[in-house]
SEZASE-444304 format. One record per residue (C-alpha): x, y, z; residue number from 1. Coordinates in Angstrom, 2 decimals. Layout:
! SEZASE-444304
SITE, X, Y, Z, NUM
...
***
This chain:
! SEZASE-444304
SITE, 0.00, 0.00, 0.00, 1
SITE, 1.65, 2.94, -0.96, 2
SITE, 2.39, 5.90, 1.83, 3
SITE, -0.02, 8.85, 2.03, 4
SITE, 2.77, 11.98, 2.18, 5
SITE, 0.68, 14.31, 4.18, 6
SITE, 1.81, 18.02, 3.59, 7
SITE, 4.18, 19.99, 5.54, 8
SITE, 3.34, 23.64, 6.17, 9
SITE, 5.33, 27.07, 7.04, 10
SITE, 4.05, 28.99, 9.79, 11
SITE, 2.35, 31.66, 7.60, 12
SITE, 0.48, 28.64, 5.67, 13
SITE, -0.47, 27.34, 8.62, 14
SITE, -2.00, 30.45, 9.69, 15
SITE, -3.80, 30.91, 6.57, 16
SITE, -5.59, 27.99, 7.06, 17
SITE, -6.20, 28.44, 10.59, 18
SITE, -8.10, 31.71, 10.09, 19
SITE, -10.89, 30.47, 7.70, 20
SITE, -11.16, 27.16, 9.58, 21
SITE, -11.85, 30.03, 12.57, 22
SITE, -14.77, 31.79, 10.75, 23
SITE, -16.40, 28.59, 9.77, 24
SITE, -16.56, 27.37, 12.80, 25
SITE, -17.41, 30.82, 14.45, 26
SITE, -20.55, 30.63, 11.31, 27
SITE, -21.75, 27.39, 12.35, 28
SITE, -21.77, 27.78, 16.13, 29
SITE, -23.69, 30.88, 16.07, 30
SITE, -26.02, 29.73, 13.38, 31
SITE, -27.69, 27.97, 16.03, 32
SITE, -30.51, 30.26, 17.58, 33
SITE, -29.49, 28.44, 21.17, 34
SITE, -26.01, 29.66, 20.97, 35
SITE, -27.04, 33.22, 20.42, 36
SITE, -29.64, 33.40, 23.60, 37
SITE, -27.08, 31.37, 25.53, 38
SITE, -24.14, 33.35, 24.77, 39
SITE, -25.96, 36.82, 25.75, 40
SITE, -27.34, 35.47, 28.43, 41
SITE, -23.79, 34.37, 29.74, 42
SITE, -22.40, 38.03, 28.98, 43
SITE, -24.99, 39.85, 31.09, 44
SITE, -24.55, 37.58, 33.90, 45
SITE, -20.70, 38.04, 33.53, 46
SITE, -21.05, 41.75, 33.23, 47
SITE, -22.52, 41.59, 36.82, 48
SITE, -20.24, 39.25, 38.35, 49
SITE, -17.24, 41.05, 36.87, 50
SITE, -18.23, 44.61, 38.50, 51
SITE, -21.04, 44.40, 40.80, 52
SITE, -20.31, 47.42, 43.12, 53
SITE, -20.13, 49.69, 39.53, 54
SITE, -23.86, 48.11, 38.96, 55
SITE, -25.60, 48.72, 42.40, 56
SITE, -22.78, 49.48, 44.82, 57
SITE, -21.07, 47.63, 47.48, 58
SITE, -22.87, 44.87, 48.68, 59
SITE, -25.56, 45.85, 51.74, 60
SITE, -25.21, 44.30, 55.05, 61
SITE, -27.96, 44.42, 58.03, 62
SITE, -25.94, 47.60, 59.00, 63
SITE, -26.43, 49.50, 55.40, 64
SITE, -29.72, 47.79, 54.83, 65
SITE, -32.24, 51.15, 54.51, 66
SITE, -35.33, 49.46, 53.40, 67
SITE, -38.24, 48.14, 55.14, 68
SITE, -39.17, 44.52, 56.16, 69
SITE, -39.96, 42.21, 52.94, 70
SITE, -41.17, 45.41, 50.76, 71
SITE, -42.30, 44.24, 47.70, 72
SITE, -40.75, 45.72, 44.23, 73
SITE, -40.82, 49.00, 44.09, 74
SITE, -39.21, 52.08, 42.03, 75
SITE, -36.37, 52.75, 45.35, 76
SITE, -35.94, 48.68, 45.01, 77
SITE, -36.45, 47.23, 41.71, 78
SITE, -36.73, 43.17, 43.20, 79
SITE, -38.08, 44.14, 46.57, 80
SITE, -35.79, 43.64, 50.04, 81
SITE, -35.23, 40.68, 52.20, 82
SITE, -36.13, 40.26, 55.55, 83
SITE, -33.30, 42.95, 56.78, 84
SITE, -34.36, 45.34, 54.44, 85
SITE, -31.58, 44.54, 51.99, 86
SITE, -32.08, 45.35, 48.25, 87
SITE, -32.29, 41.98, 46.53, 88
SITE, -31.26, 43.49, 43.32, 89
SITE, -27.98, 44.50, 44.93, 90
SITE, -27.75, 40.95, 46.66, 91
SITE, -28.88, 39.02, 43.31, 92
SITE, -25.72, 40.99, 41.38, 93
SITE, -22.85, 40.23, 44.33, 94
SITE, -24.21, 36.92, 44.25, 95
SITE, -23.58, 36.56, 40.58, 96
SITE, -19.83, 36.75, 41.24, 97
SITE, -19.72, 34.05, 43.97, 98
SITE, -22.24, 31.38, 42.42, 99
SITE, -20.17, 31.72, 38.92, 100
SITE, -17.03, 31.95, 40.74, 101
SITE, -17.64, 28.14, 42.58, 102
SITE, -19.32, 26.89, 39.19, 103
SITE, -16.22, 28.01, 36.62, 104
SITE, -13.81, 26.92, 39.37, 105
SITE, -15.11, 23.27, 40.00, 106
SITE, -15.21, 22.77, 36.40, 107
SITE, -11.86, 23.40, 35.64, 108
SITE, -11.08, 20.97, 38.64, 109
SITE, -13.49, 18.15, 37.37, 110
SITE, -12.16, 18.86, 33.71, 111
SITE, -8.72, 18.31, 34.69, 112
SITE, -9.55, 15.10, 36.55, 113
SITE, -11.56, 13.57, 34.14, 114
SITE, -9.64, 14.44, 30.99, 115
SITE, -6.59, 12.99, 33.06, 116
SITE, -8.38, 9.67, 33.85, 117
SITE, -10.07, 9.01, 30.86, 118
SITE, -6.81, 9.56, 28.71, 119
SITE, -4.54, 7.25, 30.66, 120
SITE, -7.06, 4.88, 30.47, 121
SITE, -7.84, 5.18, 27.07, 122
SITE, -4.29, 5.23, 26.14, 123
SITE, -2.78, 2.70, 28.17, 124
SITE, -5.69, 0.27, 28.57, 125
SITE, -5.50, -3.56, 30.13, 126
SITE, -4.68, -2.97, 33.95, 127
SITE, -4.91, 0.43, 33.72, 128
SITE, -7.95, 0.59, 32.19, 129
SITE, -9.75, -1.85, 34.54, 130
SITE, -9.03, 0.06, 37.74, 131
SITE, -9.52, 3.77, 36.93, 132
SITE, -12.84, 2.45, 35.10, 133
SITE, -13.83, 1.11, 38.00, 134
SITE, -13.06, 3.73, 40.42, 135
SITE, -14.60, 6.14, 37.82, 136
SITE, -18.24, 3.87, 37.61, 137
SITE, -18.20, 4.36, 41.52, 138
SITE, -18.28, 8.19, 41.05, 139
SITE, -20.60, 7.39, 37.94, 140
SITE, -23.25, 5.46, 39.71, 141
SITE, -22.89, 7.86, 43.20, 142
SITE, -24.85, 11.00, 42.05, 143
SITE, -22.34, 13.74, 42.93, 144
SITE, -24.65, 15.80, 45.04, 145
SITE, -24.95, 12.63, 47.19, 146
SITE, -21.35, 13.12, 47.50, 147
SITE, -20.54, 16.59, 47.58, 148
SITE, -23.68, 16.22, 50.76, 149
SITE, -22.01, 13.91, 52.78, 150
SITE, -18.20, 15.04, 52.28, 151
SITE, -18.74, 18.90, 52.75, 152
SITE, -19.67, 18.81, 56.20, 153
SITE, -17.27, 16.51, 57.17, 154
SITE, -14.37, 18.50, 55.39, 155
SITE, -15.83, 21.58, 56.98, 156
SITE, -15.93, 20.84, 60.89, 157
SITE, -12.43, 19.68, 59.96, 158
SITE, -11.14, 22.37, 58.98, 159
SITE, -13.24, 25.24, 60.44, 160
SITE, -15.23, 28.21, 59.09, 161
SITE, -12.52, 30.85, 59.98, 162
SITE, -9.80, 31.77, 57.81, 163
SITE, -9.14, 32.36, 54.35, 164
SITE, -7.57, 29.70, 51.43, 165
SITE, -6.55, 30.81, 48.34, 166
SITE, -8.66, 33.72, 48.04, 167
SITE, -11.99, 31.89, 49.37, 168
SITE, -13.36, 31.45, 52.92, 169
SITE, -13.18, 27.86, 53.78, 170
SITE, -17.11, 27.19, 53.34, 171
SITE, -16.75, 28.20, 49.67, 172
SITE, -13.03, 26.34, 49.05, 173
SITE, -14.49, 22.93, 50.62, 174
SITE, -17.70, 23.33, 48.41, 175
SITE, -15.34, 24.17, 45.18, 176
SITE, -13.34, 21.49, 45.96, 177
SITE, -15.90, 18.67, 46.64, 178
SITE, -17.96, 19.72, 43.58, 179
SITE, -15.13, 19.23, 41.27, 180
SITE, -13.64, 15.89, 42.68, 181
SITE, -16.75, 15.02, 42.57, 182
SITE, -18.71, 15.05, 38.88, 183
SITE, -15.55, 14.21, 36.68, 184
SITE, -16.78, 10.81, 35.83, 185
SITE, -18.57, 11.80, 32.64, 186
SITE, -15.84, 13.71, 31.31, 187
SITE, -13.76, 10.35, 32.41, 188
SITE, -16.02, 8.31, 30.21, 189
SITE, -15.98, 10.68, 26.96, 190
SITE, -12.77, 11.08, 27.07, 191
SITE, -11.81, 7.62, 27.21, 192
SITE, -13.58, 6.53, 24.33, 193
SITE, -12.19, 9.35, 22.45, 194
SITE, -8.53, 8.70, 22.98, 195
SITE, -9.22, 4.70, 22.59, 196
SITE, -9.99, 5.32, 19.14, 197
SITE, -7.25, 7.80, 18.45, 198
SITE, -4.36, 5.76, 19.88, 199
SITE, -4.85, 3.65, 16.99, 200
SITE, -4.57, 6.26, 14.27, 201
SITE, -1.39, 7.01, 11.96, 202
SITE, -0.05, 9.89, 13.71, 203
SITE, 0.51, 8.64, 16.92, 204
SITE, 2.03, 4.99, 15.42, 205
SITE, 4.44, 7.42, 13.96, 206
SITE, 5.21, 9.43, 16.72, 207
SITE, 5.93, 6.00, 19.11, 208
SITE, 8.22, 5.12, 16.01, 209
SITE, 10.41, 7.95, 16.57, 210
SITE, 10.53, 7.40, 20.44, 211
SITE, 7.75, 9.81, 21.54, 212
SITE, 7.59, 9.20, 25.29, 213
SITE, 3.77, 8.56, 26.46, 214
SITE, 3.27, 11.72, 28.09, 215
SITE, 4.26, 13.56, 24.90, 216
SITE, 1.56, 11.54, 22.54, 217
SITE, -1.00, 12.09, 25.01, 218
SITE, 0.05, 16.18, 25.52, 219
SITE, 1.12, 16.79, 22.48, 220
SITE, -1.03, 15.01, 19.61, 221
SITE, -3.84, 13.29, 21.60, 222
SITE, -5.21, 16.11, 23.72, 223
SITE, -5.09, 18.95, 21.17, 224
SITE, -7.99, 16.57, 19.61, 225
SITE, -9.51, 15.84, 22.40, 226
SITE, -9.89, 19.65, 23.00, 227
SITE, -13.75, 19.94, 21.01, 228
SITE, -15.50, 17.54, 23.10, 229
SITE, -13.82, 18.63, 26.30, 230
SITE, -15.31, 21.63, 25.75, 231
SITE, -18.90, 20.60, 24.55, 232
SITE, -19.24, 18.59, 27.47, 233
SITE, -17.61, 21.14, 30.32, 234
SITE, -20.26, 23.38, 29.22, 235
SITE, -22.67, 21.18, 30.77, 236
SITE, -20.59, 20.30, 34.06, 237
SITE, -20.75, 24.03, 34.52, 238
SITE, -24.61, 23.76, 34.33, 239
SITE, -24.44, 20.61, 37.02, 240
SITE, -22.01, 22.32, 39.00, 241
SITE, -24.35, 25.66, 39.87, 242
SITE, -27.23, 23.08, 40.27, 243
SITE, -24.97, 21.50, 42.71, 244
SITE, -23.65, 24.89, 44.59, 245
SITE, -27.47, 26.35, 45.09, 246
SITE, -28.54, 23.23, 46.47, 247
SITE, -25.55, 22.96, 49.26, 248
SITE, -25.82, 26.08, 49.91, 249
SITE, -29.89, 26.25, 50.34, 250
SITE, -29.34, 23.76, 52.82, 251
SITE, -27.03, 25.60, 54.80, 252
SITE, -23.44, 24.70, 54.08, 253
SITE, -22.75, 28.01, 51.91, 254
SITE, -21.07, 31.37, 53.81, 255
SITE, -23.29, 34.19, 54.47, 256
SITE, -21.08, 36.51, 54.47, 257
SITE, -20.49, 36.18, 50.88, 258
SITE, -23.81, 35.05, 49.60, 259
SITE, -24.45, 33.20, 46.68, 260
SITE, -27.68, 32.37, 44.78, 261
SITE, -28.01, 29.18, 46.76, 262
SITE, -27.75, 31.04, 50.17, 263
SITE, -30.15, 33.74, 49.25, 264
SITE, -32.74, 30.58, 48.47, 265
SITE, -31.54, 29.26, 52.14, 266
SITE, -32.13, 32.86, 53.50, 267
SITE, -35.49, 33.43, 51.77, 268
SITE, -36.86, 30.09, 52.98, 269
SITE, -35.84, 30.71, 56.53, 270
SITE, -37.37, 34.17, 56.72, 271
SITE, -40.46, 32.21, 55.83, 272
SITE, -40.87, 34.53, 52.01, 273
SITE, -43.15, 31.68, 50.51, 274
SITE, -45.60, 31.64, 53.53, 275
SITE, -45.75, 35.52, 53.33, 276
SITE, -45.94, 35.94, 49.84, 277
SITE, -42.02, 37.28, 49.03, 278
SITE, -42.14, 36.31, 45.85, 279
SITE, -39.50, 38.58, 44.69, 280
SITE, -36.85, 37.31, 47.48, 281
SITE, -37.57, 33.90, 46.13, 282
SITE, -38.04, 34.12, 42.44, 283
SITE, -35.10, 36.53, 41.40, 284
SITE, -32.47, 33.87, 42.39, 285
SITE, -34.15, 31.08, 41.14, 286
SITE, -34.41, 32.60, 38.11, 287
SITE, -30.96, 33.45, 37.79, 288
SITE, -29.73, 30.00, 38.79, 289
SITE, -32.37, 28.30, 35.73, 290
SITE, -31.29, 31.38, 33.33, 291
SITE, -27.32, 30.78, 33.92, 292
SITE, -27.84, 26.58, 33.60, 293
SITE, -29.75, 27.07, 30.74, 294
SITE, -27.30, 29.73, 28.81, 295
SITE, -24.53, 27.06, 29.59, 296
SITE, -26.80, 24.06, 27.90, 297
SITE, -27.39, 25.96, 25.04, 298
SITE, -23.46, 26.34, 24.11, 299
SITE, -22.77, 23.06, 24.99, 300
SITE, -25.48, 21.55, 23.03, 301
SITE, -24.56, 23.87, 20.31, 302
SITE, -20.78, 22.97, 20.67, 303
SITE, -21.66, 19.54, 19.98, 304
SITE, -23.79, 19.86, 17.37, 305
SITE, -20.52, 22.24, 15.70, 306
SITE, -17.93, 20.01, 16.44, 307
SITE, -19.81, 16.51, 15.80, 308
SITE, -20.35, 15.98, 11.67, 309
SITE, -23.05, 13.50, 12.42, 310
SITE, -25.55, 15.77, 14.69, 311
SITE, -24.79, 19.12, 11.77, 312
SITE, -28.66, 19.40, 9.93, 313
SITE, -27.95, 19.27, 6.07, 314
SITE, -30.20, 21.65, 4.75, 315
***
């Protein structure tokens, strides 16, 4: 069978066909209606996490707090206040910063993890392959809330409430932490698959010929592929992982002291809002959880249906 010689480029050719491969791909992704709504969505909320204080000021406490007791929506208060008199429109926009903060954060944890168990065990297979498969259906099977539920307190009375780690107070590292050590089993699963069917292709034959070690193939030629559905399908973890954060958080194991979406849900419940008719100190984070999960499905489902051939409609 005779050799296929595949091309060498220069660097400028190489960028020449990098930027049109750019715009068609750019084309197709926001071709799709979802990707649009998602995508602005995602920039408003981003917008408010980014500078909150330039939005509504610095965030009120029960010392600042100048309105009354639950007041419903009104021109001084857009959402309405809580049960300190807080504005929730000032609460909803500092909470923006923490909720996406934990979300972004875990992801990038359980991105790392999976994409590092599912290529060694794609790559490597046999032994290897058995046991991280195995230790990955465990996290599989467990639903990750289950996990994250029974770990965070734990973690937390062990460590304490009091202090500061890397930036976060220890409620909101332990909950970052658990959430993304927690839901990389998916992203183990894809991505094994993935590099199980590219270990076998001509390129990386070639580069074991020449004495590539195993790290390099997987770095350097197996990951750069891998890169498309990694990011389809962290998209969606992102969506899991606020899902995840608002429900520890409603039931108590977020910090109040920097409030989240979650802990405003777990504040609005305890001041009793649905029994008195809050609506507003109920609805507006909900809302924002739902609108931020649902912006993140849209460009992951619209990242797949760019990067995969076989879900693209032919018109």
């Amino acid at each position: 069978m005779a050799e296929i010689v595949v091309p060498k480029f220069d660097t400028e050719s190489r960028k020449n066909f990098r930027v049109p491969a750019l715009k068609s791909f750019l084309g197709r992704f926001l071709h799709h209606s979802g990707a649009r709504f998602g995508l602005l969505a995602l920039a408003a909320f981003l917008i408010m996490a980014a500078v909150p204080s330039a939005i509504v000021g610095p965030l009120q406490t029960a010392m600042t707090a100048s309105g009354d007791f639950l007041s419903r929506p009104s021109n001084q208060n857009l959402l309405g206040t809580d049960e300190v008199g807080r504005d929730v429109l000032n609460l909803i926009v500092h909470g923006a910063r923490i909720s996406l903060t934990i979300a972004v954060v875990s992801t990038l944890i359980s991105l790392c993890v999976g994409t590092a168990v599912g290529m060694t065990s794609g790559y490597y297979g046999r032994r290897v392959d058995v046991w991280l498969m195995r230790l990955t259906d465990f996290f599989f099977v467990v639903p990750s809330f289950v996990l994250a539920l029974v770990i965070t307190p734990v973690v937390l009375e062990v460590m304490g409430r009091g202090g500061n780690i890397l930036g976060f107070r220890p409620s909101l590292f332990v909950i970052i932490l658990v959430i993304g050590l927690t839901s990389w089993a998916f992203v183990a699963r894809i991505v094994r698959s993935q590099t199980m069917s590219l270990r076998e292709r001509q390129f990386v034959e070639r580069a074991r010929v020449v004495g590539t070690s195993d790290l390099n193939i997987m770095v350097r030629h197996l990951l750069p592929n891998l890169v498309p559905q990694i990011a389809a399908n962290g998209a969606l973890v992102v969506a899991n992982a606020i899902y995840t954060e608002t429900a520890l958080s409603f039931l108590g194991l977020g910090d109040p002291l920097q409030p989240s979406w979650g802990t405003l849900l777990s504040l609005a419940q305890r001041a009793g809002a649905a029994s008195t008719g809050a609506w507003w100190y109920l609805g507006a984070p909900g809302l924002c959880v739902l609108a931020v999960s649902l912006s993140f499905v849209l460009i992951g489902n619209a990242l797949d249906d760019t990067f995969n051939p076989r879900r693209r409609v032919i018109p």
